[in-house]
Residue frames relative to the residue before (quaternion, step in Angstrom):
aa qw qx qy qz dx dy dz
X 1.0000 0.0000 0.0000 0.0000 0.00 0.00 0.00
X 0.1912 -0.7698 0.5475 0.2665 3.39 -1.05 0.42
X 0.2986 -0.7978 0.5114 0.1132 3.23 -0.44 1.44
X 0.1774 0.9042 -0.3874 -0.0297 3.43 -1.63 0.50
X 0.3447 -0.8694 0.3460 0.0755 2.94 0.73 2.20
X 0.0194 -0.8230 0.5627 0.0759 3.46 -1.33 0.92
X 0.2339 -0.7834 0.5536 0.1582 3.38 -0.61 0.63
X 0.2046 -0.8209 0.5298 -0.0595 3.07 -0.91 1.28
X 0.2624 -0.7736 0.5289 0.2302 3.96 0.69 0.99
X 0.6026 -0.4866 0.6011 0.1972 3.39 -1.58 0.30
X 0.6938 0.3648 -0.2646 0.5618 3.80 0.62 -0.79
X 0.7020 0.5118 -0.2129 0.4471 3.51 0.84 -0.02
X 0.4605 0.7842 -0.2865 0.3015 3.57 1.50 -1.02
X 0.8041 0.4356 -0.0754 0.3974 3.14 0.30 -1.95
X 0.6606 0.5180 -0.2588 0.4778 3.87 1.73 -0.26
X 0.5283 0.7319 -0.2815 0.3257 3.10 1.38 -0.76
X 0.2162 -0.8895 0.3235 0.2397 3.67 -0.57 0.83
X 0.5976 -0.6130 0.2691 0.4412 3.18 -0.73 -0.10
X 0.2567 0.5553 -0.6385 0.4669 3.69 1.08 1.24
X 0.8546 0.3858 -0.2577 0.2334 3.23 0.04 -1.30
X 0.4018 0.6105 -0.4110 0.5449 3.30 1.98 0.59
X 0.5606 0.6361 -0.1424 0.5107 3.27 1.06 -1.24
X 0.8179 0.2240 -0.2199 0.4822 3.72 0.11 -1.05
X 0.4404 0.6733 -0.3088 0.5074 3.52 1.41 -0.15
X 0.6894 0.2692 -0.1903 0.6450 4.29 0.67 -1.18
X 0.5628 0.5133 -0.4995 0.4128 4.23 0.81 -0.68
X 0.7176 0.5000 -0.2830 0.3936 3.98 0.93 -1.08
X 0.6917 0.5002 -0.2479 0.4581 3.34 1.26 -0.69
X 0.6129 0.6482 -0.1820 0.4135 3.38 1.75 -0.53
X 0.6720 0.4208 -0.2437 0.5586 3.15 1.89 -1.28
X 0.5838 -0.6214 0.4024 0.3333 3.63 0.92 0.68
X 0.4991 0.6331 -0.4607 0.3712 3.98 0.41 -0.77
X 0.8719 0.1674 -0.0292 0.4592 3.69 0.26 -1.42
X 0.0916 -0.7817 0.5954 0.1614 3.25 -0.96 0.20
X 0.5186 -0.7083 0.4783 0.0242 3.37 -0.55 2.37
X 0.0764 -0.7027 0.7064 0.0372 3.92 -0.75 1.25
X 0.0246 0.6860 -0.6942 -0.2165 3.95 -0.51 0.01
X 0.0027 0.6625 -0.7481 0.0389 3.62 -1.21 1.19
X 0.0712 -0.8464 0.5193 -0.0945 3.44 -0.56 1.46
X 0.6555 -0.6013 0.4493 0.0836 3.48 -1.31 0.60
X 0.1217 -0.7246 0.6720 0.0928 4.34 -0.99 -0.49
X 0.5412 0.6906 -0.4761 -0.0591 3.21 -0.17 -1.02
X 0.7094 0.4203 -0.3366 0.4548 3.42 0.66 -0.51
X 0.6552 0.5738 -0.2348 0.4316 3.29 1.31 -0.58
X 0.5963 0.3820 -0.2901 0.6437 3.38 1.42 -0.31
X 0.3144 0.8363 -0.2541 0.3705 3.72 1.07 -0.12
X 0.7453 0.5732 0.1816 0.2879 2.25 0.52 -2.49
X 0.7695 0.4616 0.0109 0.4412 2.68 0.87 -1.79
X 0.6363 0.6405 -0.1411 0.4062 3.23 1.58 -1.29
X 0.6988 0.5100 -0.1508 0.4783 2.87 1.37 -1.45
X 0.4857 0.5219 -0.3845 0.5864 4.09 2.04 -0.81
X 0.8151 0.2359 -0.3059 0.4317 4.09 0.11 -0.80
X 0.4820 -0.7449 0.3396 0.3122 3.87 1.16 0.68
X 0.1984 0.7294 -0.5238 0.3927 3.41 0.69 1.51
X 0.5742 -0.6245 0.5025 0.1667 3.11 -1.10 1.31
X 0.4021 0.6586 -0.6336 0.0554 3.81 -0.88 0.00
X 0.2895 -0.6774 0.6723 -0.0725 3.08 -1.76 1.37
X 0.1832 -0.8344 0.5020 0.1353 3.44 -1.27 0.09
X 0.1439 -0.8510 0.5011 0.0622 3.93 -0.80 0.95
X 0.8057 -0.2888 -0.0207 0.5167 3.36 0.57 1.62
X 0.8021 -0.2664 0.0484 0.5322 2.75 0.69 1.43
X 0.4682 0.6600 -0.2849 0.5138 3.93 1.49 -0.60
X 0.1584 -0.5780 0.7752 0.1998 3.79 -1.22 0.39
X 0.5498 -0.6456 0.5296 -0.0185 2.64 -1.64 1.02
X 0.4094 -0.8642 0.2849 -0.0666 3.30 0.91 2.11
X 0.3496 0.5883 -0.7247 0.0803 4.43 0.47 0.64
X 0.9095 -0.1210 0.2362 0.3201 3.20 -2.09 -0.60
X 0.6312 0.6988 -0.0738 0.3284 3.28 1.49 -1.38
X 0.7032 0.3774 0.0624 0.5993 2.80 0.98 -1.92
X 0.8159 0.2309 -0.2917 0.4426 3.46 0.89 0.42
X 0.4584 0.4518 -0.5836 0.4951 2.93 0.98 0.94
X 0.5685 0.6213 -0.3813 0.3814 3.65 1.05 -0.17
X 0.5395 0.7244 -0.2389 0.3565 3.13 1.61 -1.27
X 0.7054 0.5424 -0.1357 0.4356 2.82 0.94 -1.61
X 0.6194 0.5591 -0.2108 0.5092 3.48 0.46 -1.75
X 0.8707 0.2580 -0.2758 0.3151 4.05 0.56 -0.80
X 0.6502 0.4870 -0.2850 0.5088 3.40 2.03 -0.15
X 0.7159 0.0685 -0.2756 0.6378 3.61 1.03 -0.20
X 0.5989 0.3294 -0.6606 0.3106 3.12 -0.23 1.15
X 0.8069 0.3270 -0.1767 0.4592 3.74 0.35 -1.48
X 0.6940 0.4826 -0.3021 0.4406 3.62 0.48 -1.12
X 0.6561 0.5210 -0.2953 0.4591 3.70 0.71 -1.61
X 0.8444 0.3166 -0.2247 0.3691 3.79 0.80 -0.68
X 0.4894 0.5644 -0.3837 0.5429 3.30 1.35 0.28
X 0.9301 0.0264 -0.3234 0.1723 3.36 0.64 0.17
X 0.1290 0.7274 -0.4851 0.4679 2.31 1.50 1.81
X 0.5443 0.3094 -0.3172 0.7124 3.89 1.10 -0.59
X 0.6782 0.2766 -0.4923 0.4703 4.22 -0.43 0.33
X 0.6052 0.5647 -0.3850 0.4082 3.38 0.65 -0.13
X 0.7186 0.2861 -0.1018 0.6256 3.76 0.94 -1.78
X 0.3831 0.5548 -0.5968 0.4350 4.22 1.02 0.63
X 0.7675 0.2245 -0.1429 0.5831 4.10 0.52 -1.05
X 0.9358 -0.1515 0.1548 0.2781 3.63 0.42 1.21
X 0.7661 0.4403 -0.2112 0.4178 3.64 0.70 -1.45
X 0.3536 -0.5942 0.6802 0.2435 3.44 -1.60 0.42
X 0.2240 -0.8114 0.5018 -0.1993 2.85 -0.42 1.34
X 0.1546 0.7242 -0.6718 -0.0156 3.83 -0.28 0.94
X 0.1754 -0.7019 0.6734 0.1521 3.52 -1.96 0.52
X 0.1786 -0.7695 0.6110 -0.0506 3.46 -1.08 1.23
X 0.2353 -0.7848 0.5148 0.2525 3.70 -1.22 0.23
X 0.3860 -0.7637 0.2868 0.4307 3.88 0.15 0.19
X 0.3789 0.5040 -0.6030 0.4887 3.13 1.42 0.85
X 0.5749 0.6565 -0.4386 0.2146 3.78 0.57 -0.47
X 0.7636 0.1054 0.1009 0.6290 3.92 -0.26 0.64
X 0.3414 -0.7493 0.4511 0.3443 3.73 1.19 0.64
X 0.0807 0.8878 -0.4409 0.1041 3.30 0.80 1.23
X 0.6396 0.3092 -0.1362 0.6905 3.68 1.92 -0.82
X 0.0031 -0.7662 0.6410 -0.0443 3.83 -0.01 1.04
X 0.1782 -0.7974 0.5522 -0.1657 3.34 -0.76 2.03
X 0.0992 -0.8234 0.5498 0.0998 3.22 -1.58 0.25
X 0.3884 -0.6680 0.2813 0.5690 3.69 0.44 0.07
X 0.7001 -0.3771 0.4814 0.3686 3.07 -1.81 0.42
X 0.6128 -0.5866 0.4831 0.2167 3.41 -1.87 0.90
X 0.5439 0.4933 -0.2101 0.6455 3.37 1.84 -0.99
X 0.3103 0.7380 -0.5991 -0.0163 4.11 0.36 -0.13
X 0.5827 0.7291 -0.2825 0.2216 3.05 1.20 -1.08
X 0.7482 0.1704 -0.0526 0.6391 3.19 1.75 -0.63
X 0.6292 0.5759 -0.2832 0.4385 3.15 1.17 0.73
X 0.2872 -0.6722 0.4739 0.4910 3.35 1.40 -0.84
X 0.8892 -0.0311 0.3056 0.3390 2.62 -1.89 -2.14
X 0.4539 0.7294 -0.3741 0.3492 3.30 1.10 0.61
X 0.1914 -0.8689 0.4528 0.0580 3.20 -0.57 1.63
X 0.1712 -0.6787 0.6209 0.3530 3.27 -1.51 -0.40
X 0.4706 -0.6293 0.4303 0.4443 3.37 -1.31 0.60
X 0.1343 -0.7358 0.6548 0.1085 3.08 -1.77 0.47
X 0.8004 -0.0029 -0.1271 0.5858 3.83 1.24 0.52
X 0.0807 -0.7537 0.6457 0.0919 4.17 -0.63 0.27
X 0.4836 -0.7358 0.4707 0.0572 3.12 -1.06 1.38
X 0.1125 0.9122 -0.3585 -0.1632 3.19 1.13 1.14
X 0.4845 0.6572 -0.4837 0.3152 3.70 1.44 -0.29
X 0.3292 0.8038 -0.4004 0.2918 3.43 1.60 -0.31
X 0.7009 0.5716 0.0165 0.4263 2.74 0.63 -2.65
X 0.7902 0.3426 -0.2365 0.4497 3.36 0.68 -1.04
X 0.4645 0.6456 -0.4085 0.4479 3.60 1.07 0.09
X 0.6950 0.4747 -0.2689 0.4684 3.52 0.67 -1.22
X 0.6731 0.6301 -0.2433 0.3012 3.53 1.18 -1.09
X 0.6413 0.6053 -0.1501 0.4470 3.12 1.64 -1.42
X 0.5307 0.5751 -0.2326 0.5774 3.37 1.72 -0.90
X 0.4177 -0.6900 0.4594 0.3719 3.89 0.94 0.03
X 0.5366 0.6396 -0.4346 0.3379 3.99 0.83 0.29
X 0.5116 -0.5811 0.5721 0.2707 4.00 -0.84 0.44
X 0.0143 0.6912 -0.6898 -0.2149 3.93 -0.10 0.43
X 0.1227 -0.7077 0.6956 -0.0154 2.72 -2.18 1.06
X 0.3223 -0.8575 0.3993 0.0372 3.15 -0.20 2.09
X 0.0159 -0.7156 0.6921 0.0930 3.48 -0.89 -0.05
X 0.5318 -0.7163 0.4507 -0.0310 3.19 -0.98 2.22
X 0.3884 0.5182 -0.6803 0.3434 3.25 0.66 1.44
X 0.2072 -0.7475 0.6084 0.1676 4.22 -1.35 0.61
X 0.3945 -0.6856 0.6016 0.1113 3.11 -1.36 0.36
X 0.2756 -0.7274 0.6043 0.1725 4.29 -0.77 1.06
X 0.8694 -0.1641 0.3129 0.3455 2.89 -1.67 0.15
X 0.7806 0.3356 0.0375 0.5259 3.54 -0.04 -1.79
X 0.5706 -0.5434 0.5212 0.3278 3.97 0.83 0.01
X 0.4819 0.4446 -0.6068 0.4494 3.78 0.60 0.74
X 0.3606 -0.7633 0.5309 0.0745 2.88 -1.79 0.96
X 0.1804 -0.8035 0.5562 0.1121 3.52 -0.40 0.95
X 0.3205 -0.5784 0.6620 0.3528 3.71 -1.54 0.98
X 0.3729 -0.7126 0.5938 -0.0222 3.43 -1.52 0.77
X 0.3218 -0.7939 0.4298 0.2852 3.56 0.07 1.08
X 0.3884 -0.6265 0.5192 0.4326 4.34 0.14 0.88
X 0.5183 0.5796 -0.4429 0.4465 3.77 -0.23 -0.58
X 0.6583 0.4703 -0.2099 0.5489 3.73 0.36 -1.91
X 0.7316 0.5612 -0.2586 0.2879 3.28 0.20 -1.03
X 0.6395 0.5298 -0.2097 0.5161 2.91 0.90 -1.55
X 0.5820 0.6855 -0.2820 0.3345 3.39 0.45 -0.83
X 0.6335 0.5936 -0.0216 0.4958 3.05 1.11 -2.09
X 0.8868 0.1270 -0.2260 0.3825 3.08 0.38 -0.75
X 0.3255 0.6901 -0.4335 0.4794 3.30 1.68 0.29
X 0.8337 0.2891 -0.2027 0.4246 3.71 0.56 -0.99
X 0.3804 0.6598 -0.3825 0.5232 3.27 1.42 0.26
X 0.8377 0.2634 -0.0264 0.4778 3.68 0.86 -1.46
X 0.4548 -0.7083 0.4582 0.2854 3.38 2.02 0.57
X 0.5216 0.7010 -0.3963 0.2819 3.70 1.16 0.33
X 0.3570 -0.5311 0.5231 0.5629 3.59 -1.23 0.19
X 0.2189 -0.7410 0.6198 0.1373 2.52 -2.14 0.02
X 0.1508 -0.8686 0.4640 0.0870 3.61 -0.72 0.96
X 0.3006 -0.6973 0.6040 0.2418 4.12 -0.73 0.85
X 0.2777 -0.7574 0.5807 0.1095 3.27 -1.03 0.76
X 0.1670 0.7824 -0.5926 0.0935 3.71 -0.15 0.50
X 0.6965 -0.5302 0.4428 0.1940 3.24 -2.01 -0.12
X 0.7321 0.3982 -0.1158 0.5405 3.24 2.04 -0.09
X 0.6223 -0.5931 0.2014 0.4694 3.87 -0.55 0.56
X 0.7635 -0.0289 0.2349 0.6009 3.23 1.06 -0.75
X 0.5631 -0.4584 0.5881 0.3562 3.55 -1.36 -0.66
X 0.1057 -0.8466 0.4614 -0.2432 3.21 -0.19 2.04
X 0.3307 -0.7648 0.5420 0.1096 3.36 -1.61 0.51
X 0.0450 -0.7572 0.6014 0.2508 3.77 -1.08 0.10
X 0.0235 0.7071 -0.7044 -0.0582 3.34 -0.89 0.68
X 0.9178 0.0026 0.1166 0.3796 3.64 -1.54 0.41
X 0.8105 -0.3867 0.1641 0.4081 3.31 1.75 0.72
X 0.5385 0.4314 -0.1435 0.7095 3.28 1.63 -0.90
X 0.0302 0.6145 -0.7878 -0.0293 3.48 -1.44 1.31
X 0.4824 -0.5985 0.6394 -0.0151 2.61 -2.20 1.60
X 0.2703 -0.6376 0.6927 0.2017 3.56 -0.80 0.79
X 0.1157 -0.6559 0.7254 0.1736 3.87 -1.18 0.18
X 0.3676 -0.7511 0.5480 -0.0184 3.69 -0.82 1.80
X 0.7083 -0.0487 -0.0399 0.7031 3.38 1.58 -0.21
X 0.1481 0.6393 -0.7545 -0.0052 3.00 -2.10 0.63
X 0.5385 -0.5432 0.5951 0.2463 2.57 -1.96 0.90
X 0.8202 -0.1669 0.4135 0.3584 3.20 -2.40 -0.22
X 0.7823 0.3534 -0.1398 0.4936 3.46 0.10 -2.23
X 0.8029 0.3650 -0.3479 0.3179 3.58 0.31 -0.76
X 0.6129 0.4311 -0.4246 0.5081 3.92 1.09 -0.13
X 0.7821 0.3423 -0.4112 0.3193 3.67 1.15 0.69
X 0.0849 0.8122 -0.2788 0.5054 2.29 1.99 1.08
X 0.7822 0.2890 -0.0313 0.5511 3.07 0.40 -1.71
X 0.2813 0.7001 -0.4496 0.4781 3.86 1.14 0.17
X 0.8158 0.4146 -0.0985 0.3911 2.55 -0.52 -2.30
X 0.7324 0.5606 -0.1572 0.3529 3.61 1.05 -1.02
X 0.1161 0.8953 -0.2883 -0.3191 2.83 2.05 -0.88
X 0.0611 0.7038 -0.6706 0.2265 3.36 0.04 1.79
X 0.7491 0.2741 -0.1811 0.5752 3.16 1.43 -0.22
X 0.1375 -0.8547 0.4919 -0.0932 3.61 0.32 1.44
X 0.9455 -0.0110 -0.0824 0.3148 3.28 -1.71 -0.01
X 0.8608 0.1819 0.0127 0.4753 3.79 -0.47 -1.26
X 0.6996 0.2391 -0.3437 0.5790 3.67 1.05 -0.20
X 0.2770 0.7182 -0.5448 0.3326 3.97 0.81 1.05
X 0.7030 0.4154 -0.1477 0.5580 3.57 1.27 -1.39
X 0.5669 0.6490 -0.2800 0.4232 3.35 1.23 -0.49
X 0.5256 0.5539 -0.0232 0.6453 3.27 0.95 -1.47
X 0.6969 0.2726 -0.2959 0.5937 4.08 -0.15 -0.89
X 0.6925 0.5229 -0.3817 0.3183 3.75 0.18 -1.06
X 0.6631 0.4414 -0.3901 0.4618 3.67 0.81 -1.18
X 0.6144 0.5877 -0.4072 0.3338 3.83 0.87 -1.34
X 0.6782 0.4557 -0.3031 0.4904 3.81 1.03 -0.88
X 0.5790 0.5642 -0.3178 0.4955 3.33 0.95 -0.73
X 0.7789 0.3546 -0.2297 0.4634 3.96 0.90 -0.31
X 0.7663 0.3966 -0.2258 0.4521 2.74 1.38 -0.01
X 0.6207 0.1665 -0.3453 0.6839 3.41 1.84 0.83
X 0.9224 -0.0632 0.1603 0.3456 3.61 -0.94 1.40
X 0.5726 0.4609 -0.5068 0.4503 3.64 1.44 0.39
X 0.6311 -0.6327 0.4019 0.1995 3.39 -1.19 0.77
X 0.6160 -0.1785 0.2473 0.7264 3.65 1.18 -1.83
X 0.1443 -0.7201 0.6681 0.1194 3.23 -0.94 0.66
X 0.2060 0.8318 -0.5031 -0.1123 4.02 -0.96 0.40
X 0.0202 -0.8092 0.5216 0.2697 4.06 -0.37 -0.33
X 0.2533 -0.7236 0.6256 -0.1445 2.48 -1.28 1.69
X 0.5828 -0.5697 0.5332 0.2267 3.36 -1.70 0.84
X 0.1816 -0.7061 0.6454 0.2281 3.64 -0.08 1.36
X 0.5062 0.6006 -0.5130 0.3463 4.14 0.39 -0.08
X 0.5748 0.6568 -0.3007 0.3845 3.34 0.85 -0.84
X 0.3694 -0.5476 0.6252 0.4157 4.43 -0.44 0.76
X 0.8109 -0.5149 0.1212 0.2503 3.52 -1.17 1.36
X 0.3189 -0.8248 0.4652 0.0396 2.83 -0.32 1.94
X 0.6516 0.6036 -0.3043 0.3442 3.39 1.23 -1.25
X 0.6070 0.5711 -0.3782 0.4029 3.28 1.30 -1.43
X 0.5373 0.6634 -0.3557 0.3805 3.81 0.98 -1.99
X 0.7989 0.3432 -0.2093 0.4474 3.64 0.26 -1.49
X 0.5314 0.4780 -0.4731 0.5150 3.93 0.80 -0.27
X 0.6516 0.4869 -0.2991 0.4989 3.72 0.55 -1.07
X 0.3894 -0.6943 0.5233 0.3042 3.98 0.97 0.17
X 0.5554 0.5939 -0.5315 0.2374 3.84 0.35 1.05
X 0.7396 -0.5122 0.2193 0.3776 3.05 -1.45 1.22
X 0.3138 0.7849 -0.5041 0.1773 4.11 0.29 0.60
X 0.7506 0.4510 -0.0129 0.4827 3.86 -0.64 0.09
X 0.3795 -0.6729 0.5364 0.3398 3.35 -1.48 0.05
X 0.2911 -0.6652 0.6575 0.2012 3.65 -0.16 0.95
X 0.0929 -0.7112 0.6865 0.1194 3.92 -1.37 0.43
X 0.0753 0.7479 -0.6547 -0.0800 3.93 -0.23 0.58
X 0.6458 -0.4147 0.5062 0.3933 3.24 -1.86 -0.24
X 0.8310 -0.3775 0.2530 0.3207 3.45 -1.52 0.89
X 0.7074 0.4365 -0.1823 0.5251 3.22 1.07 -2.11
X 0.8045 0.2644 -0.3879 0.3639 3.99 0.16 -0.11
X 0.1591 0.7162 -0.6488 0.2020 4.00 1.02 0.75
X 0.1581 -0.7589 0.6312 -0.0238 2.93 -1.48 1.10
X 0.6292 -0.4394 0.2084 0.6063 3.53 1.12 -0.88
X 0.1362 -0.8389 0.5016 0.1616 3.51 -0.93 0.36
């Protein structure tokens, strides 16, 4: 199968039109690919946190993860987010199934290395892909929401990005970020530069620089891991954009492509 995991950010969700629902069930329809949606919350769990007066904080780009703030987590990605776009999905047509990776221990997690200052934040440590491939066979798009599950039944919030990732290299799949911007961009002297490629060293480059800053830090780390266990291409692209996914399957110049060091070409 040719798998092909999208990540859909939370700050992005609620803008997103209904092409890009549409070109999403049209790929899954022409049979060639087989569409993962792996999807985000943040502002929406934010949001919420901030209506039932709950602290939340952030450690590079990470929310800060107690008992509290993940049961919210949870409640706003596989309950509201995870099912909204399943019904935008089966509004233009698609069959559409939504899952949580606690579901069938489908995201197997451990805490973060940082827990100490992170909480309930996990990292993946296996994806049930016969999982994935069940829903698929059933003609339906799984849509995941990026909560995991440990050993012992603790539950861990999962950065989507991380996730995506995970289950991209699990399914040897490409993988595409969805965001609200062409790519991963500069300003110099007024003039902003898209960057059509980057390497490994040079998007930690731009870290270290912080030209790249907060929320697209995991993002950015996630594709680098993601190329460097069993992901095919990794690109982010401007779901605003009249189908981006399709453009980038078709190999045009769209997005920030991220390759590994050894295949820089020019940027």
């Amino acid at each position: 199968m040719n798998y092909l995991v999208i990540k859909c950010g939370g700050s992005v969700m609620e803008r997103l039109p209904q092409s890009f629902y549409k070109n999403i069930v049209e790929l899954h329809q022409g049979g060639q690919w087989q569409p993962i949606i792996v999807h985000g919350g943040g502002p929406l769990i934010s949001s919420l946190l901030t209506k039932l007066g709950v602290e939340t904080s952030f450690v590079n780009g990470l929310r800060v993860t107690t008992k509290e703030v993940l049961d919210v987590v949870e409640m706003v990605l596989s309950g509201s987010v995870n099912k909204k776009i399943v019904e935008n999905l089966q509004k233009v047509g698609g069959n559409a199934y939504g899952i949580s990776g606690v579901d069938g221990e489908l995201i197997q997690a451990k805490p973060a290395s940082n827990a100490e200052k992170l909480g309930f934040v996990g990292e993946v440590i296996n994806v049930k892909t016969e999982l994935i491939d069940q829903i698929l066979v059933q003609k339906q798009i799984p849509v995941i929401s990026p909560v995991g599950i440990g050993p012992k039944g603790q539950k861990f919030n999962i950065n989507g990005d991380v996730a995506a990732s995970a289950v991209a290299q699990a399914l040897g799949a490409k993988l595409c970020f969805i965001s609200d911007i062409p790519g991963i961009y500069c300003e110099k002297d007024g003039v902003t530069k898209t960057f059509h490629e980057l390497s490994h060293s040079q998007a930690e480059e731009l870290i270290e620089k912080e030209v790249i800053t907060g929320g697209m830090i995991p993002k950015v780390r996630a594709a680098i891991d993601g190329l460097t266990h069993n992901v095919e291409q990794v690109v982010i692209l401007n779901g605003m954009e009249t189908n981006s996914i399709g453009q980038f399957l078709e190999g045009k110049n769209i997005g920030t492509k991220m390759i590994a060091d050894k295949e820089i070409h020019h940027v």
